[in-house]
C-alpha atoms as one frame of an Amber mdcrd trajectory, in Angstrom:
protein
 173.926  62.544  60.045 176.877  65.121  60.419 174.581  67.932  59.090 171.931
  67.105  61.471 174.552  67.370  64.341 175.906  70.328  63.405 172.198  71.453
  63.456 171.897  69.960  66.818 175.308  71.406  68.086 174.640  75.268  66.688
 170.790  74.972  67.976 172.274  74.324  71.587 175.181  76.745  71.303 171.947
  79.727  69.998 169.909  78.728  73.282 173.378  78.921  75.959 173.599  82.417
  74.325 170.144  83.332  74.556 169.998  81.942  78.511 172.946  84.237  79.188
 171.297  87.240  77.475 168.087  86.747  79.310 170.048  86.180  82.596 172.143
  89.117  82.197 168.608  91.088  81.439 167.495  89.838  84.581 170.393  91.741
  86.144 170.401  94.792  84.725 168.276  97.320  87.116 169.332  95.927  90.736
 172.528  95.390  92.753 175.134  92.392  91.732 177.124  90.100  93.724 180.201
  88.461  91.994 183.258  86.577  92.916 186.360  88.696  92.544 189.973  88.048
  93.358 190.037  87.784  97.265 185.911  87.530  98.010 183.367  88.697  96.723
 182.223  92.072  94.416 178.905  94.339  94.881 177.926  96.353  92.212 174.944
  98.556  92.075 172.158  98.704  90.015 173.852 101.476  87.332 177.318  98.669
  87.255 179.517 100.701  89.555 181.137  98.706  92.416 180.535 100.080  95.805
 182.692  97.526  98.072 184.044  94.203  98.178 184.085  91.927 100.807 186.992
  90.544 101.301 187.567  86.898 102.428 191.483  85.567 101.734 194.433  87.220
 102.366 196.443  88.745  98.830 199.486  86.960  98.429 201.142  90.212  97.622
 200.263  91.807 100.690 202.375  93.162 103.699 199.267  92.554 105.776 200.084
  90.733 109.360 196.947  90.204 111.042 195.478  86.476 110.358 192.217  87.691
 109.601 190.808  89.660 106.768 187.151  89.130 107.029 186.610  92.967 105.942
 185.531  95.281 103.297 188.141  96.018 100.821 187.670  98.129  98.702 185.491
 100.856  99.282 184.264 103.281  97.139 182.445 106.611  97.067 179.448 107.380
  94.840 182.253 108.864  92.201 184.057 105.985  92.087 187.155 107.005  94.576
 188.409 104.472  96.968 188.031 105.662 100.659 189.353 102.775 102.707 192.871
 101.503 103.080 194.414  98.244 103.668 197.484  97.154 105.717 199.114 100.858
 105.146 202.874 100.876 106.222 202.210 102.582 109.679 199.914  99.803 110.674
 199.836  96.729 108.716 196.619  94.803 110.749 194.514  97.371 109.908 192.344
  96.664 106.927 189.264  98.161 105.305 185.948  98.059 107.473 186.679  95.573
 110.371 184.933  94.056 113.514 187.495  92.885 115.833 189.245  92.974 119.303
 192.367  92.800 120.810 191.543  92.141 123.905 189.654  89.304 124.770 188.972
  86.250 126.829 187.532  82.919 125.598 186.769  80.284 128.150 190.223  80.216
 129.787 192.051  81.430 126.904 193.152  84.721 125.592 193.236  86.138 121.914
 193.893  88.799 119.745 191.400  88.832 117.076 192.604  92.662 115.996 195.967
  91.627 114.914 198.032  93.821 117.148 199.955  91.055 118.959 200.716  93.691
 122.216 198.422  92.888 124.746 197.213  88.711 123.573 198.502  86.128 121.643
 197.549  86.419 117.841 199.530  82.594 116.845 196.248  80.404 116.087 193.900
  83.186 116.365 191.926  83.659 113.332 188.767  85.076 111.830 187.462  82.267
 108.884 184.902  82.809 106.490 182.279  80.013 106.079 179.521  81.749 103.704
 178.857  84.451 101.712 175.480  85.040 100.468 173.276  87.430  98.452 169.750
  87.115 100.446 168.105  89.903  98.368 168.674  92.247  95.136 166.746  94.934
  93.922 167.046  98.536  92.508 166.644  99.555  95.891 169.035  97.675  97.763
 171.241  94.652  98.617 171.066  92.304 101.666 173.907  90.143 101.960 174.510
  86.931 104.789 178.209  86.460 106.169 178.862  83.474 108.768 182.419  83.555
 110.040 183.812  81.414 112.564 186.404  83.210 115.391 189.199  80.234 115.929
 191.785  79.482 117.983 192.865  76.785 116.816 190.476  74.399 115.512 187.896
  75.752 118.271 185.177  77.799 117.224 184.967  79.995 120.593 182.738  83.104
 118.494 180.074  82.783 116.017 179.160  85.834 113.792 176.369  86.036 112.010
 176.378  89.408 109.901 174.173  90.650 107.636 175.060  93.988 105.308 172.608
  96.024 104.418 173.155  98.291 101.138 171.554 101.094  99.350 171.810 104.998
  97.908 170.403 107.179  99.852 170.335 111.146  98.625 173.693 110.883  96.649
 175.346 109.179  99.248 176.139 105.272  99.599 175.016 103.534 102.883 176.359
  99.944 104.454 174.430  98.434 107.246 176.166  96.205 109.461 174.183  94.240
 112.243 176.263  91.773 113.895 175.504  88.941 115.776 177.589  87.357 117.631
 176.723  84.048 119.292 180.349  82.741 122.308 180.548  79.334 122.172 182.921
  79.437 125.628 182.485  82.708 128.264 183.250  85.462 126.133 184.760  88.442
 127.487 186.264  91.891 125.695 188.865  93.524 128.461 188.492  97.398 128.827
 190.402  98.735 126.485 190.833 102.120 124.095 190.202 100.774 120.966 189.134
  97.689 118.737 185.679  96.038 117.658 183.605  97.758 114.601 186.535  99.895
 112.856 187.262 101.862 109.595 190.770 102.610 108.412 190.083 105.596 106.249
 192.415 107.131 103.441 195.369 109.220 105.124 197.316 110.549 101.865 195.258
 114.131 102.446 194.305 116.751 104.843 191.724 115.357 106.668 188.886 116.552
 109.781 186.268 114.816 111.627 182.745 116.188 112.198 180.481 115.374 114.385
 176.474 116.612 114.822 177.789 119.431 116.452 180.421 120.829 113.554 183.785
 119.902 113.186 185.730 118.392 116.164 189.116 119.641 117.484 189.087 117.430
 120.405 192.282 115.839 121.549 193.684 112.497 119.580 192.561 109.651 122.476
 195.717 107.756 123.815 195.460 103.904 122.676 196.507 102.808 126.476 194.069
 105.125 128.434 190.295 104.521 127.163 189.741 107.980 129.590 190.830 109.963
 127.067 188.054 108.588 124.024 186.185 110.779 122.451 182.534 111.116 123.704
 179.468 109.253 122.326 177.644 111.148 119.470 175.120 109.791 117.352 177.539
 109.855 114.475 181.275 110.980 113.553 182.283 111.589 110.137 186.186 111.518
 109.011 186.546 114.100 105.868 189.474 114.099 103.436 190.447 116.881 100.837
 193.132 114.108  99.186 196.397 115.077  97.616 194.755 113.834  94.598 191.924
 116.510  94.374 188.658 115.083  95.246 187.274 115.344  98.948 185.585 112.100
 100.376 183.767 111.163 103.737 183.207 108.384 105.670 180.938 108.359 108.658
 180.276 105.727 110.888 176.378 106.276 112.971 176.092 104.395 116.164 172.912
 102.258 116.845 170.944 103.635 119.960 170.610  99.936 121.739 174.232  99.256
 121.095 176.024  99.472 124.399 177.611 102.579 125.808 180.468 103.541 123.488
 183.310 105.963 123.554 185.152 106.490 120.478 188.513 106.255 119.235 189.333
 108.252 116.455 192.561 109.311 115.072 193.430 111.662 112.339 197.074 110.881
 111.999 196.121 107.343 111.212 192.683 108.143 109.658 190.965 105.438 112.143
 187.086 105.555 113.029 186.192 103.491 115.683 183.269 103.272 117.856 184.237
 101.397 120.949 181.699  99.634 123.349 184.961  98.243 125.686 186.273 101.617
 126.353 183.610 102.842 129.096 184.378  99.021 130.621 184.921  95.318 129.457
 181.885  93.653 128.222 181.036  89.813 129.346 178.821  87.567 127.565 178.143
  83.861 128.637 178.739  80.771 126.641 175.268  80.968 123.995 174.562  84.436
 125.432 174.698  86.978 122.375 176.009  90.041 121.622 174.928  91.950 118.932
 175.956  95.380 116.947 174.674  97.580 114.912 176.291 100.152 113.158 175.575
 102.577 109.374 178.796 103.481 107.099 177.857 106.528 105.017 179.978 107.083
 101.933 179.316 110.584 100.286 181.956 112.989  97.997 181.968 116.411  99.079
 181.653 117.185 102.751 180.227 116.445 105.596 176.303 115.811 104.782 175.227
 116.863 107.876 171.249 116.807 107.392 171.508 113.645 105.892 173.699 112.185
 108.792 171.371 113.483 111.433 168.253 111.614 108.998 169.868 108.045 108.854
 171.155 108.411 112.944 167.143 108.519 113.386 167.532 104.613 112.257 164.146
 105.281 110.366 163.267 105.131 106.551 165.694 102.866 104.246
């Protein structure tokens, strides 16, 4: 009786080991989703992590905003981080973001940014309800985020967002299309900055491009949305870091987004396409909004040929 469960025990023990062989077989050869400390972990095809998305706050963390809700970390095709998180100079900011400061819900007002300046943050909050892998291949990733926008225990903003992820001629591309459903009138006050941003690496010397060659433009004032930077297809911030290694990351605009200026800054390494700048934007209760938006990731500089092919919204 014992020997034949000991058989029994060390038959069931071979097939658990074989089912995890065969299921990490099935893995190998296309992109990987895993839970990691603060969210969640995608991988590509080859093993290497190319972002995380990032859903709780770290305890450790001199972050102030209430919402994370972001990618973070980043990384280029080599494996170097590009992104930052709550940096001492502005501790809201954090990895790839879509939020405002600046905004009206029903007959309320909220800062979903973090800022605290212009609306009150205290009960405003960006939650996470779901994170899902819709698709893996070799080719790409397709991943489902629902957050709710609170203040309070009122859900005044849903977002639906789905990332899009994939190589594309040695250089790593995230899709973002947003949309974003008010559940009260929903409206973003003119302002400089805030909705889809990316806080960059700053410990380098660093330049932005743009399709026309690099950009020498005057920093934008965060009070005065006048002085944003035009609308261009794409911008791409460019960093030699103290390190060694150069890295890039480019943000292309969508053509049926609405009318954007941007704000970017060098001395706080901040790329952000802004659709409130040229005027506030208004959408009724159930009336949605939606963004779309390509982070390019590439080593090296600027790939301008291969910026100018993805801004075509074609292909991949």
């Amino acid at each position: 009786m014992i020997r034949k469960t000991f058989l029994a025990v060390r038959w069931m023990s071979l097939m658990l080991g074989l089912s995890a062989a065969v299921g990490a077989l099935a893995n190998e050869g296309r992109y990987t989703l895993t839970p990691d400390t603060h969210g969640w972990q995608l991988k590509t095809p080859a093993g290497k992590p190319m972002f995380s998305y990032m859903t709780s706050k770290p305890a450790d963390s001199n972050m102030t905003a209430n919402s994370v809700c972001c990618l973070y970390p980043v990384y280029s095709p080599s494996g170097v981080r590009v992104v930052d998180f709550a940096p001492g100079d502005h501790r809201h900011h954090r990895g790839v973001f879509l939020a405002w400061h600046t905004t009206v819900c029903g007959d309320q007002r909220a800062d979903f940014w973090g800022w605290g300046s212009m609306a009150p943050t205290e009960d405003r909050m960006i939650r996470n309800r779901q994170v899902e892998l819709q698709t893996a291949t070799e080719d790409r990733a397709v991943i489902q985020i629902e957050n709710d926008w609170l203040i309070g225990d009122q859900t005044v903003l849903d977002e639906q967002t789905t990332i899009t992820a994939f190589e594309h001629r040695d250089v790593y591309v995230i899709q973002f299309d947003f949309r974003l459903v008010p559940q009260v009138d929903f409206e973003i006050e003119q302002t400089a900055f805030g909705g889809f941003c990316v806080k960059a690496r700053q410990d380098g010397k660093a330049a932005f491009y743009s399709p026309g060659g690099r950009v020498d433009l005057p920093p934008p004032h965060h009070l005065k949305p006048e002085t944003d930077w035009p609308a261009q297809a794409w911008y791409d911030y460019v960093i030699q870091l103290d390190s060694g290694p150069t890295v890039g990351t480019a943000v292309i605009d969508h053509p049926d987004n609405p009318t954007t200026l941007w704000h970017n800054l060098l001395p706080i390494a901040m790329v952000n396409p802004c659709i409130a700048a040229p005027g506030p934007v208004q959408r009724a209760a159930g009336e949605p909004l939606r963004l779309r938006y390509r982070m390019v990731i590439h080593d090296g500089p600027a790939p301008v040929k291969v910026l100018n092919e993805l801004a075509a919204w074609e292909g991949p």
